[in-house]
Structure formats: structure tokens, C-alpha cells
PDB file of N, CA, C and O in Angstrom:
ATOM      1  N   UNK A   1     -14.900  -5.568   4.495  1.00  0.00           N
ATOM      2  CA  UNK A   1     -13.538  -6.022   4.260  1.00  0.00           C
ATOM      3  C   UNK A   1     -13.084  -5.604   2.864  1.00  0.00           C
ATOM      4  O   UNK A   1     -13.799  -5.570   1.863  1.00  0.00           O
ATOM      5  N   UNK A   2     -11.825  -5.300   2.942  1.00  0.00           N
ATOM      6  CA  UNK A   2     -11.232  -4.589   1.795  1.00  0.00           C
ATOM      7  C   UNK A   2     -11.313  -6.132   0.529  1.00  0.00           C
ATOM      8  O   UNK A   2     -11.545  -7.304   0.828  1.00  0.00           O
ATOM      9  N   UNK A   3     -11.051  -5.594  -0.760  1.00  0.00           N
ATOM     10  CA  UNK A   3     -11.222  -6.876  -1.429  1.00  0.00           C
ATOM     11  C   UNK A   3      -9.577  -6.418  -2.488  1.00  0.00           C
ATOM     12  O   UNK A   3      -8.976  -5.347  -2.392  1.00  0.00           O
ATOM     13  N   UNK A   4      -9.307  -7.247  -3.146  1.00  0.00           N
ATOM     14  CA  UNK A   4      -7.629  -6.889  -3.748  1.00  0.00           C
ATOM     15  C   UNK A   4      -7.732  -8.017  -4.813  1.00  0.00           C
ATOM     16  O   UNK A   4      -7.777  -9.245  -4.753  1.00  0.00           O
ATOM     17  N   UNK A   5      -7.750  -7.120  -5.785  1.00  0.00           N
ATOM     18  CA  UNK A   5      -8.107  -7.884  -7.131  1.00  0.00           C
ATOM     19  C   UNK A   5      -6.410  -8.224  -6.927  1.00  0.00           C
ATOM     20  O   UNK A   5      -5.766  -8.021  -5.898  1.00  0.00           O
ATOM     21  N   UNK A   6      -5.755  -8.962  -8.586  1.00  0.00           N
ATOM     22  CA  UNK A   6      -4.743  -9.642  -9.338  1.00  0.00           C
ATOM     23  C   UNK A   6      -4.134  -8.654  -9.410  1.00  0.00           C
ATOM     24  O   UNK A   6      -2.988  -9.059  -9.605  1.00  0.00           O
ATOM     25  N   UNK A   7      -4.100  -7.425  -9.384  1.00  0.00           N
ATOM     26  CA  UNK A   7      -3.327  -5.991 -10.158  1.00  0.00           C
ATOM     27  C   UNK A   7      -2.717  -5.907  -8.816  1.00  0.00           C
ATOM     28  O   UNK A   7      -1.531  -6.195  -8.656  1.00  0.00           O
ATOM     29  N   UNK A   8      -3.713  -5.407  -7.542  1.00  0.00           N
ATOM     30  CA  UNK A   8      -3.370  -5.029  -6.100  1.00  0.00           C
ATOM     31  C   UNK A   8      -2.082  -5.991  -6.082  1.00  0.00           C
ATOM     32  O   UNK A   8      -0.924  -5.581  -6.161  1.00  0.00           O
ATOM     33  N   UNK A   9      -2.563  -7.662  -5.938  1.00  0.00           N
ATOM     34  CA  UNK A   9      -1.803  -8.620  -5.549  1.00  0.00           C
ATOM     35  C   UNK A   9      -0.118  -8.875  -5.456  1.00  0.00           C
ATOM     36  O   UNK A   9       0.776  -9.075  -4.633  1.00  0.00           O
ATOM     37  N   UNK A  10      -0.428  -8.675  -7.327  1.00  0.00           N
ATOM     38  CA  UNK A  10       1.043  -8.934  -7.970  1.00  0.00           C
ATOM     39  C   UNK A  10       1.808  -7.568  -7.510  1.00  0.00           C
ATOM     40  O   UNK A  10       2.988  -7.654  -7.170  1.00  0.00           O
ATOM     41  N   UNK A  11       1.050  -6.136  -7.496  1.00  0.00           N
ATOM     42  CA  UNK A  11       1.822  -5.597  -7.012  1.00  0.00           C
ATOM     43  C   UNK A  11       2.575  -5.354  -5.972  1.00  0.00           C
ATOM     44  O   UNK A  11       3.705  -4.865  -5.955  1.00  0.00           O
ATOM     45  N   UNK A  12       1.622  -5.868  -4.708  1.00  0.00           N
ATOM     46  CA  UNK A  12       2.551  -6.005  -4.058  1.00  0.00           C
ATOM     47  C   UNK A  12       3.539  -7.048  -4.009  1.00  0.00           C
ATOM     48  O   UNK A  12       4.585  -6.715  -3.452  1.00  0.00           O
ATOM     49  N   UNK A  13       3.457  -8.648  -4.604  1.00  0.00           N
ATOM     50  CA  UNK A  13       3.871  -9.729  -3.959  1.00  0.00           C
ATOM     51  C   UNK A  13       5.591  -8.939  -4.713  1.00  0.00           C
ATOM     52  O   UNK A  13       6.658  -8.840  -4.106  1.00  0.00           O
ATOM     53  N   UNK A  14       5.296  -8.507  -6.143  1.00  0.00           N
ATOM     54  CA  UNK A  14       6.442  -7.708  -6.426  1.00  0.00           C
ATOM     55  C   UNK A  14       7.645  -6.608  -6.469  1.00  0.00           C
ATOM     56  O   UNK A  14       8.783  -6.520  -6.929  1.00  0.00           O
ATOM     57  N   UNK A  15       6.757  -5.852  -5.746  1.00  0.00           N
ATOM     58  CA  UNK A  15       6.909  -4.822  -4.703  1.00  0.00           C
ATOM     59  C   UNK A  15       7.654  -4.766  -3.002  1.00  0.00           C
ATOM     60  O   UNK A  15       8.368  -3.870  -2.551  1.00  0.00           O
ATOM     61  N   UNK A  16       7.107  -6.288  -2.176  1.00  0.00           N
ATOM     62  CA  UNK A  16       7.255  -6.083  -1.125  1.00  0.00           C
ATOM     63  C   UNK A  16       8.384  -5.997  -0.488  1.00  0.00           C
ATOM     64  O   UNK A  16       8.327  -6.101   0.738  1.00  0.00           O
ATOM     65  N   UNK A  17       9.754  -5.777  -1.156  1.00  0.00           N
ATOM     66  CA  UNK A  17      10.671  -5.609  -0.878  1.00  0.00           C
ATOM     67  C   UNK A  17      11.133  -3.944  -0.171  1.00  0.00           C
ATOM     68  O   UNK A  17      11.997  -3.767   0.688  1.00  0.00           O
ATOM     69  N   UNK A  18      10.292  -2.891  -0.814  1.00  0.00           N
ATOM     70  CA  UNK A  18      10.432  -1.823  -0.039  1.00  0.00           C
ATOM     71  C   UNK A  18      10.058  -1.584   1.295  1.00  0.00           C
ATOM     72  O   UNK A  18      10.490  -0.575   1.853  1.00  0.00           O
ATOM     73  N   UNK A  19       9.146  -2.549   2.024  1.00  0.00           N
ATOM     74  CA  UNK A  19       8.915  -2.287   2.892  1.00  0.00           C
ATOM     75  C   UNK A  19       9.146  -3.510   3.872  1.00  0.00           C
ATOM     76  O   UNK A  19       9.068  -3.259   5.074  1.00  0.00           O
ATOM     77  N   UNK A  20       9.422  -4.810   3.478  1.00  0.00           N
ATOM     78  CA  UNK A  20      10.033  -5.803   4.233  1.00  0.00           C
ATOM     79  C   UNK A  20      11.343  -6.140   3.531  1.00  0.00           C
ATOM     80  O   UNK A  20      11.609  -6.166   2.329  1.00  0.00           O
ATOM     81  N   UNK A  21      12.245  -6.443   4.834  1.00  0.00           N
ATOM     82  CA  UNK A  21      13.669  -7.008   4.418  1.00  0.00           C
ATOM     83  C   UNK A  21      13.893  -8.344   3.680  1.00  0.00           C
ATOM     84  O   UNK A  21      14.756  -8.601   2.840  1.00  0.00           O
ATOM     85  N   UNK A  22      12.711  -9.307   4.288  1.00  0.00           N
ATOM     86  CA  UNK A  22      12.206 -10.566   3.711  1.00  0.00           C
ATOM     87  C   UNK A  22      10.901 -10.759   3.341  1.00  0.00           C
ATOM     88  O   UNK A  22       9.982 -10.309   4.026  1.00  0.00           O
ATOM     89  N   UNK A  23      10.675 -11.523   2.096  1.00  0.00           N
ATOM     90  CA  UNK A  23       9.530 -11.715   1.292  1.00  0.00           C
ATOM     91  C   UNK A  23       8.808 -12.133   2.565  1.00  0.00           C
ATOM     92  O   UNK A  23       9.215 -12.938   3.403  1.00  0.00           O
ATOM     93  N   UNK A  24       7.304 -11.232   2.567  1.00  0.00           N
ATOM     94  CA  UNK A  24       6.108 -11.915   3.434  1.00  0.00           C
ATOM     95  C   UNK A  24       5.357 -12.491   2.926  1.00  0.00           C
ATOM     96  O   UNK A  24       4.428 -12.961   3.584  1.00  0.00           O
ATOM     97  N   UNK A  25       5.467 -12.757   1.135  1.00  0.00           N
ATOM     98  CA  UNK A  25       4.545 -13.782   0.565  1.00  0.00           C
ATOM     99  C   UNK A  25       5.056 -14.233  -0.393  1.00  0.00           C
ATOM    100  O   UNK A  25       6.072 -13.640  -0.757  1.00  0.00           O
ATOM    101  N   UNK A  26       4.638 -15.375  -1.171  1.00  0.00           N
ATOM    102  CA  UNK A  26       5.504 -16.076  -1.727  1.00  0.00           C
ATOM    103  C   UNK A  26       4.532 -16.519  -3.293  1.00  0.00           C
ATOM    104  O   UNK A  26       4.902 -17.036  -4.347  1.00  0.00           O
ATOM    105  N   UNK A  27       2.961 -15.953  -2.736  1.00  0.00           N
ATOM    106  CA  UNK A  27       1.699 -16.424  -3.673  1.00  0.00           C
ATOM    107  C   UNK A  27       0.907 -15.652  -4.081  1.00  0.00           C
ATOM    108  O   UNK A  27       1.369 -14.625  -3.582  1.00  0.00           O
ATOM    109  N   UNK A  28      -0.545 -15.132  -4.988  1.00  0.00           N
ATOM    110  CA  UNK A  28      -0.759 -14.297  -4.560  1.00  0.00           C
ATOM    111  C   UNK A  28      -1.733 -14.667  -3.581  1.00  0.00           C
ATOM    112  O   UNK A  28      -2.327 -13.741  -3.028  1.00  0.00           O
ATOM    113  N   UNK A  29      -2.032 -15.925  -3.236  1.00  0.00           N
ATOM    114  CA  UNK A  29      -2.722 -16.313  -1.943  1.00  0.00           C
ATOM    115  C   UNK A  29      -2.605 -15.872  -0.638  1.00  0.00           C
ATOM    116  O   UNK A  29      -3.617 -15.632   0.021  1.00  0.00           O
ATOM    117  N   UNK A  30      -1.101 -15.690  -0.027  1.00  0.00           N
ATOM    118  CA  UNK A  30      -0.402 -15.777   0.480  1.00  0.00           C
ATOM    119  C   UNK A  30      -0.400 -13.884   0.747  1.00  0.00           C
ATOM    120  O   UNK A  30      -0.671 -13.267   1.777  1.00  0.00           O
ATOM    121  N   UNK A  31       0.047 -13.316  -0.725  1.00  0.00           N
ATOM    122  CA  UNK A  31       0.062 -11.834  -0.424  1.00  0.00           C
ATOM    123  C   UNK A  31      -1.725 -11.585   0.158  1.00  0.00           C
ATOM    124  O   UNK A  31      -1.867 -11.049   1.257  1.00  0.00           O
ATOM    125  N   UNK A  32      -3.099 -12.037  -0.712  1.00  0.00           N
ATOM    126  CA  UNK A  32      -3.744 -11.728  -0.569  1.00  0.00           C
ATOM    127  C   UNK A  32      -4.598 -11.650   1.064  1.00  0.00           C
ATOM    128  O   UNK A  32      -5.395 -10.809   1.479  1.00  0.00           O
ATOM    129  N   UNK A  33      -3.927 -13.156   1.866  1.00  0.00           N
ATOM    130  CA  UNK A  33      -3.681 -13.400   3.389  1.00  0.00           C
ATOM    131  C   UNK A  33      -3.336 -12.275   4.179  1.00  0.00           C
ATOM    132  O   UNK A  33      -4.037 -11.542   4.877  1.00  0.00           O
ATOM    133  N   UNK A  34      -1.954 -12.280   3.901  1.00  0.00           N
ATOM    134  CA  UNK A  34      -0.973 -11.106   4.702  1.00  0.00           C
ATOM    135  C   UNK A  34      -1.959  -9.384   4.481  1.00  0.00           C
ATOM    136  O   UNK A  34      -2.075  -8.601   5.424  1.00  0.00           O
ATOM    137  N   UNK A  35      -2.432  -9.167   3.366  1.00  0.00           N
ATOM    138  CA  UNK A  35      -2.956  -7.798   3.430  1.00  0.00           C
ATOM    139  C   UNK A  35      -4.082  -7.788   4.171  1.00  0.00           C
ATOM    140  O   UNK A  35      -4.212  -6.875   4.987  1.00  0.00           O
ATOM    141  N   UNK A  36      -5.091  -8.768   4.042  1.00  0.00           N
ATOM    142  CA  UNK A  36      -6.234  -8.975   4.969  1.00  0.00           C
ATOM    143  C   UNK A  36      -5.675  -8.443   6.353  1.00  0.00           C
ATOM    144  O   UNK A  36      -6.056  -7.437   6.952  1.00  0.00           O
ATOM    145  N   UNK A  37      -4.597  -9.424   6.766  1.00  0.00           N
ATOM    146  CA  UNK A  37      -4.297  -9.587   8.198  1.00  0.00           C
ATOM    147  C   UNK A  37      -3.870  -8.005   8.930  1.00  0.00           C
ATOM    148  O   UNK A  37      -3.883  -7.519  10.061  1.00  0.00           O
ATOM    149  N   UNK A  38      -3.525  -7.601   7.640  1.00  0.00           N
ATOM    150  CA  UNK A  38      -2.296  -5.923   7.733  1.00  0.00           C
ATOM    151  C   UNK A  38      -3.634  -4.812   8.126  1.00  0.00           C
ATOM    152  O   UNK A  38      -3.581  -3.849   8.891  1.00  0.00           O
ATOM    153  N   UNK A  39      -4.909  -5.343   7.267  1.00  0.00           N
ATOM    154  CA  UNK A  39      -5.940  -4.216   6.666  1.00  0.00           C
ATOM    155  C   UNK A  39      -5.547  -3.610   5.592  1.00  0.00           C
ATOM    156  O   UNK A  39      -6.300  -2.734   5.166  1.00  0.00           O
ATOM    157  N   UNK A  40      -4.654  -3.805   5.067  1.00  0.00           N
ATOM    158  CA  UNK A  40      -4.365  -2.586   4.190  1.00  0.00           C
ATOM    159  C   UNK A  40      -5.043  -2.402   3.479  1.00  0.00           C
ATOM    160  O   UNK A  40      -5.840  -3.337   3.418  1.00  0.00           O
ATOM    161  N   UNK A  41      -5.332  -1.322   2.502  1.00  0.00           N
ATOM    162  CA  UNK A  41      -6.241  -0.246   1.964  1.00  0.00           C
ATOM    163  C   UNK A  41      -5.746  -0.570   0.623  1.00  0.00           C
ATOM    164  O   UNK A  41      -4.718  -1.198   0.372  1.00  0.00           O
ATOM    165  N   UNK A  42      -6.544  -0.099  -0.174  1.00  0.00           N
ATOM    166  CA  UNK A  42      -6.686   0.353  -1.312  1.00  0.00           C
ATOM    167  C   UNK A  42      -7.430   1.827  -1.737  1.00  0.00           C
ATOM    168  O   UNK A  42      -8.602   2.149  -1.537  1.00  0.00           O
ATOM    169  N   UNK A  43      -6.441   2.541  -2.335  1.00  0.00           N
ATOM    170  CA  UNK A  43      -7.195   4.125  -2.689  1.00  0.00           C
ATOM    171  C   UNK A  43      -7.014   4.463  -4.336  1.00  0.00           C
ATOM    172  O   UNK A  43      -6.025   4.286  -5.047  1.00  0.00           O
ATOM    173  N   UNK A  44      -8.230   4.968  -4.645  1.00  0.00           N
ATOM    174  CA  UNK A  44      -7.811   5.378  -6.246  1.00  0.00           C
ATOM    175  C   UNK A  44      -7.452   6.766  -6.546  1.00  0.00           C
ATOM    176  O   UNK A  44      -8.066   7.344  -7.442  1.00  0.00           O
ATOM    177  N   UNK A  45      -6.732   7.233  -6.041  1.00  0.00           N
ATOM    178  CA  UNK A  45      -6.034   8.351  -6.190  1.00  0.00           C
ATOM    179  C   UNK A  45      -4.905   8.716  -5.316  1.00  0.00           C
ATOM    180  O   UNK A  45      -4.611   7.961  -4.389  1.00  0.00           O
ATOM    181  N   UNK A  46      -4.059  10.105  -5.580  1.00  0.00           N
ATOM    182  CA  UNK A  46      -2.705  10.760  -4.826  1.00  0.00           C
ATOM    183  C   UNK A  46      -3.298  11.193  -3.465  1.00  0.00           C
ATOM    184  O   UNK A  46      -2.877  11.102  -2.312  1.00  0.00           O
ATOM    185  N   UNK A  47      -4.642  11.793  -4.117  1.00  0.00           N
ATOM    186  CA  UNK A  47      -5.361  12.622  -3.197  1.00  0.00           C
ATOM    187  C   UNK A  47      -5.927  11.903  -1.958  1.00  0.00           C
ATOM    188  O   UNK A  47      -6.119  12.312  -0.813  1.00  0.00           O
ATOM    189  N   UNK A  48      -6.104  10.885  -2.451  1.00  0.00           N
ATOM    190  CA  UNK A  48      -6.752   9.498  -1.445  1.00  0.00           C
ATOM    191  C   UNK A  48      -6.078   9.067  -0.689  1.00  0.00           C
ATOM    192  O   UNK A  48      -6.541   8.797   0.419  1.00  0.00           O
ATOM    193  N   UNK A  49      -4.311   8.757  -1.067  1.00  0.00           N
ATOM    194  CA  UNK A  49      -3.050   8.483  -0.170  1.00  0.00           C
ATOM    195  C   UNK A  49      -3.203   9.562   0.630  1.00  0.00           C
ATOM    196  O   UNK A  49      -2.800   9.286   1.760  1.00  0.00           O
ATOM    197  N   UNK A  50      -3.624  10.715   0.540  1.00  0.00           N
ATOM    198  CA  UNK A  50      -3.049  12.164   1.408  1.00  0.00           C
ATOM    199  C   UNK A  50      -4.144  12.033   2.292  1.00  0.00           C
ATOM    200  O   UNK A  50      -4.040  12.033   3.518  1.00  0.00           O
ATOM    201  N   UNK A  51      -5.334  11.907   1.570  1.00  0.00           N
ATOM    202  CA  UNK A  51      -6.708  11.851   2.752  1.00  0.00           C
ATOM    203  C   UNK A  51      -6.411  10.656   3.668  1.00  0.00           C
ATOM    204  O   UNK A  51      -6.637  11.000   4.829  1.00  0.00           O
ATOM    205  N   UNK A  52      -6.112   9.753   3.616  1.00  0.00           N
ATOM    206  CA  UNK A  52      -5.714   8.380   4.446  1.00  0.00           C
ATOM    207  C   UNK A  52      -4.927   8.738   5.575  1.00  0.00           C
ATOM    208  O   UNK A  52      -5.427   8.624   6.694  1.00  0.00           O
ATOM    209  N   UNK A  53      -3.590   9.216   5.415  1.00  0.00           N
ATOM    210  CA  UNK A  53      -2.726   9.981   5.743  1.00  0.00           C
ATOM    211  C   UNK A  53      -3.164  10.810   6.557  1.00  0.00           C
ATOM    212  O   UNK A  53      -3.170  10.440   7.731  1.00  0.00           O
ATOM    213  N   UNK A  54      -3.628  12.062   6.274  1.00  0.00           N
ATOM    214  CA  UNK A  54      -4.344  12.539   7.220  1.00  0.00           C
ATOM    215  C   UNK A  54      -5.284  12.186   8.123  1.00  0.00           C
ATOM    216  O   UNK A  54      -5.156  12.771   9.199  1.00  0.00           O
ATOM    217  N   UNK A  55      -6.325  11.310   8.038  1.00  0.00           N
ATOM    218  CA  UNK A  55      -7.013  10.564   8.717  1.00  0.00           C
ATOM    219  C   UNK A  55      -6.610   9.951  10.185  1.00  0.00           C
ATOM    220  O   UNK A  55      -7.075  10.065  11.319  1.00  0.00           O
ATOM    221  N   UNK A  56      -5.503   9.239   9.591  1.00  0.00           N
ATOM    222  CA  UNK A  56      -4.694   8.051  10.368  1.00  0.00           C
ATOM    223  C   UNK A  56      -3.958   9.220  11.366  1.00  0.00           C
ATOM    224  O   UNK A  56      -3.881   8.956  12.566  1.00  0.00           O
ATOM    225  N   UNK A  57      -3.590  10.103  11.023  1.00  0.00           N
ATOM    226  CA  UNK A  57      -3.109  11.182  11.939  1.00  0.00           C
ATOM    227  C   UNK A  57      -1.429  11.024  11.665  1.00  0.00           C
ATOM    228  O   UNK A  57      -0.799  11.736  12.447  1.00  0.00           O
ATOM    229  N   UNK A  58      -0.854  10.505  11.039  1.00  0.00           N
ATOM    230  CA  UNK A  58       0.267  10.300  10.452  1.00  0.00           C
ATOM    231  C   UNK A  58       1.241  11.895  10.028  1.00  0.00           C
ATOM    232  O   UNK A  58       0.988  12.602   9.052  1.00  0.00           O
ATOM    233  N   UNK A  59       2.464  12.183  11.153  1.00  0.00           N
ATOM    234  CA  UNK A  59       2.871  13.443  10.303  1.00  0.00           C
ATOM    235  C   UNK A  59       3.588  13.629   9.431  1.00  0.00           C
ATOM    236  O   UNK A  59       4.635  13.128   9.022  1.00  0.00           O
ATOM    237  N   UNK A  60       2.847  14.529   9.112  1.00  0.00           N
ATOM    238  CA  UNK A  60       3.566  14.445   7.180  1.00  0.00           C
ATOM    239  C   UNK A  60       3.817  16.364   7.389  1.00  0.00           C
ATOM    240  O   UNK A  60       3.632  17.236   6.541  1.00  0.00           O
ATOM    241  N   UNK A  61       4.252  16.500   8.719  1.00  0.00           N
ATOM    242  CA  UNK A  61       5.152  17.762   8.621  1.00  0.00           C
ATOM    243  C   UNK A  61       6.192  18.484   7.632  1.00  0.00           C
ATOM    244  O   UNK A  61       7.362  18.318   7.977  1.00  0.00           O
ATOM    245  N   UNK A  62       6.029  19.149   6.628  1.00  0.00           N
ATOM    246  CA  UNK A  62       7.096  19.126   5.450  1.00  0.00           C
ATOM    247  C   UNK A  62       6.708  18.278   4.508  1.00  0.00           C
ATOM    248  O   UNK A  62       7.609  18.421   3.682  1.00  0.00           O
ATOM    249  N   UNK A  63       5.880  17.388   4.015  1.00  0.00           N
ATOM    250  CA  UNK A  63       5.614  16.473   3.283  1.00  0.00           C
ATOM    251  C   UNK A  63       4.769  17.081   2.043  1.00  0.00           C
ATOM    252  O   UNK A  63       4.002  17.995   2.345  1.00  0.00           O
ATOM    253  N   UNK A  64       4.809  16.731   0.839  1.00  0.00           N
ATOM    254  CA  UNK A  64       3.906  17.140  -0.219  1.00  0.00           C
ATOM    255  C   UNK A  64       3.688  15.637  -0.480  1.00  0.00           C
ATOM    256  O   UNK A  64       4.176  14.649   0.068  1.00  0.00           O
ATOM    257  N   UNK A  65       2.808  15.771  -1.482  1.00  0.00           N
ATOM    258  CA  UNK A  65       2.024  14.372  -2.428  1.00  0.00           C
ATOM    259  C   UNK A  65       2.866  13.673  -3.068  1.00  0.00           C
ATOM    260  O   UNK A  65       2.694  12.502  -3.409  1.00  0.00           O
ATOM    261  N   UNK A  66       3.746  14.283  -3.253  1.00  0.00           N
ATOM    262  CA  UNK A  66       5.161  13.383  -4.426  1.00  0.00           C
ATOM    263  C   UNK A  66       5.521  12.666  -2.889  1.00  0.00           C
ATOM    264  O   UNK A  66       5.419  11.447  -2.752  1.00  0.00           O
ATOM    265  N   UNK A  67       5.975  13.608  -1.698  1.00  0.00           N
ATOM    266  CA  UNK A  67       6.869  12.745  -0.575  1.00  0.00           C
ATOM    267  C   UNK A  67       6.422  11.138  -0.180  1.00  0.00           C
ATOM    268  O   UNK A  67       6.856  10.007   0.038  1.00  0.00           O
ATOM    269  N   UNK A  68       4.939  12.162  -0.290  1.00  0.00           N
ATOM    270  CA  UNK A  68       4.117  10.994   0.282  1.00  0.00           C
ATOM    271  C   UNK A  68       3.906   9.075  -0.229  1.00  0.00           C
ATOM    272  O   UNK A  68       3.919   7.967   0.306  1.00  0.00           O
ATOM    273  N   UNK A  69       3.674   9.886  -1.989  1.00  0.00           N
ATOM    274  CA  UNK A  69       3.844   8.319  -2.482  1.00  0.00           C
ATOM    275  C   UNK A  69       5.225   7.917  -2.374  1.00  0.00           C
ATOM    276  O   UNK A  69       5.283   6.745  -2.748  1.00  0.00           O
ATOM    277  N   UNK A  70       6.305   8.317  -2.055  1.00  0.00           N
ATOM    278  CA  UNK A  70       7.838   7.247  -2.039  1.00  0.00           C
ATOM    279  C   UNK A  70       7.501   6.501  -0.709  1.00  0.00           C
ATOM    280  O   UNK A  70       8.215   5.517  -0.517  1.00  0.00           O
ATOM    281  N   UNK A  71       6.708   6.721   0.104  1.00  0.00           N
ATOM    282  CA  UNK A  71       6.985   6.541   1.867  1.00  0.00           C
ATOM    283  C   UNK A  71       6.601   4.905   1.251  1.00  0.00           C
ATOM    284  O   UNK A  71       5.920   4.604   0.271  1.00  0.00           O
ATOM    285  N   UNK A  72       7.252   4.107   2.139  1.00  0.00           N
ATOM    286  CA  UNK A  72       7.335   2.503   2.155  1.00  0.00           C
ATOM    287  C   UNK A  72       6.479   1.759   1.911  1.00  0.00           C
ATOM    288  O   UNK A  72       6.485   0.879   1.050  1.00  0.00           O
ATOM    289  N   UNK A  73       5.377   2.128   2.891  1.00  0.00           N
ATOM    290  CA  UNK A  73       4.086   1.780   2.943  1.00  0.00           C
ATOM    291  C   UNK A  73       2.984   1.891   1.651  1.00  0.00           C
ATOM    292  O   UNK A  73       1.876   1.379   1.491  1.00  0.00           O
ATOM    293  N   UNK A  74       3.541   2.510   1.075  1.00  0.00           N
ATOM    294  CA  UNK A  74       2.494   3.299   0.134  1.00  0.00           C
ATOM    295  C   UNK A  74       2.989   2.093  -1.651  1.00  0.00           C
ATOM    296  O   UNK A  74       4.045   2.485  -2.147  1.00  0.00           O
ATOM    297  N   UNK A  75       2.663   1.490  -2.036  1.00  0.00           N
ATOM    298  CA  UNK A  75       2.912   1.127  -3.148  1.00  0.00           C
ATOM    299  C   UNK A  75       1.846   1.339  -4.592  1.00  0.00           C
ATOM    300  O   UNK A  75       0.637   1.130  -4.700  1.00  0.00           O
ATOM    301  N   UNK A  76       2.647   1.734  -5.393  1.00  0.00           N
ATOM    302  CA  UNK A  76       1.419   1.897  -6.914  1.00  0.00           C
ATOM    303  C   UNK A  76       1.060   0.719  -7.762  1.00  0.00           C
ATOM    304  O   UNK A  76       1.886  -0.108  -8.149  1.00  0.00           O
ATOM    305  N   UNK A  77      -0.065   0.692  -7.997  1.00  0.00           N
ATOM    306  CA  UNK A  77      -0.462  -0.374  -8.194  1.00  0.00           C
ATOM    307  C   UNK A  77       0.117  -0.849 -10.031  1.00  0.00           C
ATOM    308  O   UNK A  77       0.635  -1.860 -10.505  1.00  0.00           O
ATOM    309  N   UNK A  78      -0.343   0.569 -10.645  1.00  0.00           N
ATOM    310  CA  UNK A  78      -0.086   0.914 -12.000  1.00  0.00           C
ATOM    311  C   UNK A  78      -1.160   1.379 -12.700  1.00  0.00           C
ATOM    312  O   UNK A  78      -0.931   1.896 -13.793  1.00  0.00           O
ATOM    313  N   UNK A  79      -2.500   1.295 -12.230  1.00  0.00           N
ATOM    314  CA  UNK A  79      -3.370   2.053 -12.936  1.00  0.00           C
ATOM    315  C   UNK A  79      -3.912   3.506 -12.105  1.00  0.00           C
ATOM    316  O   UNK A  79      -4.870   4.228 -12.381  1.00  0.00           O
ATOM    317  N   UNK A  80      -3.347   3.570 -11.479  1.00  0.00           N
ATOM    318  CA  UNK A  80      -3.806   4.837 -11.035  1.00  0.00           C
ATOM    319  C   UNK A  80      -4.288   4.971  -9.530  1.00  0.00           C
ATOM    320  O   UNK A  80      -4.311   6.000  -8.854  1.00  0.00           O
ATOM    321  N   UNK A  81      -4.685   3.626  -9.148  1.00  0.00           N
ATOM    322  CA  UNK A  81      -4.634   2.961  -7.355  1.00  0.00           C
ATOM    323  C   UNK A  81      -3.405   3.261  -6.951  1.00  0.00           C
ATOM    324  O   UNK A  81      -2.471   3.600  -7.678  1.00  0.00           O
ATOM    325  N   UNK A  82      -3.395   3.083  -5.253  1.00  0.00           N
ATOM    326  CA  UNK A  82      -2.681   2.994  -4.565  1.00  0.00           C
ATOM    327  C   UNK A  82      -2.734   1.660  -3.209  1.00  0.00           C
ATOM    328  O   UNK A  82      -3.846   1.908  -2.743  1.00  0.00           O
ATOM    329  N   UNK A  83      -2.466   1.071  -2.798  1.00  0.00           N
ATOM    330  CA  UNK A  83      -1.813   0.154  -2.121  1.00  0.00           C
ATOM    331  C   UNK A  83      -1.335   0.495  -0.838  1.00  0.00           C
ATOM    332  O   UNK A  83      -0.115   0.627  -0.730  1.00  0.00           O
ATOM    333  N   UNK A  84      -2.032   0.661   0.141  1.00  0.00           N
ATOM    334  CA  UNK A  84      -1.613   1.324   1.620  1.00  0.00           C
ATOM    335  C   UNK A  84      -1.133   0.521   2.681  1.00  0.00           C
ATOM    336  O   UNK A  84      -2.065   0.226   3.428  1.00  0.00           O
ATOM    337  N   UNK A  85       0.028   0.016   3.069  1.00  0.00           N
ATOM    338  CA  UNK A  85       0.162  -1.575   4.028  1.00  0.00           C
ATOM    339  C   UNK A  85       0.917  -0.720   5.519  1.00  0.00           C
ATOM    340  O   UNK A  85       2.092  -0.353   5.556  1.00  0.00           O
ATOM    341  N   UNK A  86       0.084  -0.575   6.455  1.00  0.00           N
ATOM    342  CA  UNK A  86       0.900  -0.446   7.412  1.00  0.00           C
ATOM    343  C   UNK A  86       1.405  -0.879   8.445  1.00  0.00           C
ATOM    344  O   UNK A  86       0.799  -0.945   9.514  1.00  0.00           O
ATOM    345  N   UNK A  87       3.140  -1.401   8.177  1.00  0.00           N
ATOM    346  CA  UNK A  87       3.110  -2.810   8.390  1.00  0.00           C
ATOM    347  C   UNK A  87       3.680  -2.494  10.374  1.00  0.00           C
ATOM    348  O   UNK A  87       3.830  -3.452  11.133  1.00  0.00           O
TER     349      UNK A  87
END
């Protein structure tokens, strides 16, 4: 099971507006719940979003590494992680 330190957390609980219309958490208890439930990932790199991406089989027809981190799902954590929720 994925684990999501305080950095992951806040980013998303602060964040989750790009990819939900309404807050799905309100804590970071609450965010830390909802990502469990999602699976979402954690990757430490651009390259790691792209390998994921590819993996998942996701098309990224026309897509480069810049496209990739704006996509919804994808949030930065701030140190150099990435944040993968596919909701």
C-alpha cells in the first residue's frame, strides 16, 4: 500500500480543486482516506508520471512531458514528486 506523507497530503487537500468540482476532503485524514480508496500513486520524477502513463495504457497521442504534468490527475507535490489520482 502506497504511504503519503504531510507534503503528498496538503498537496493535494490544496490542490483538489483541479480535478474535483467539490472538495473530496476537508482533513488531511480525510485526503489521506480518499487517496487510499483512489490508489493513487506517488512518483519521484516527470519521467515517472510518463512511465505510469504509459503503463496504465493511457493515450498520450501528441502529448510531451510538459502536457502531461498539466493533465488533472497529475498534481506536484513541490519537491520534485508527483501525485497521480485517477479519479
Amino acid at each position: 500500500m502506497q504511504e503519503y506523507d504531510d507534503a503528498v497530503l496538503r498537496c493535494f487537500l490544496e490542490n483538489q480543486g483541479q480535478l474535483f468540482s467539490e472538495p473530496v476532503a476537508n482533513s488531511l485524514e480525510e485526503a489521506e482516506a480518499f487517496l487510499e480508496d483512489f490508489m493513487a500513486i506517488v512518483v519521484n520524477s516527470q519521467k515517472e508520471v510518463w512511465e505510469y502513463f504509459e503503463e496504465e495504457g493511457i493515450d498520450m497521442e501528441g502529448a510531451n512531458e510538459e502536457s502531461i504534468l498539466e493533465a488533472d490527475e497529475v498534481f506536484e507535490v513541490g519537491d520534485g514528486r508527483y501525485l497521480i489520482v485517477e479519479a
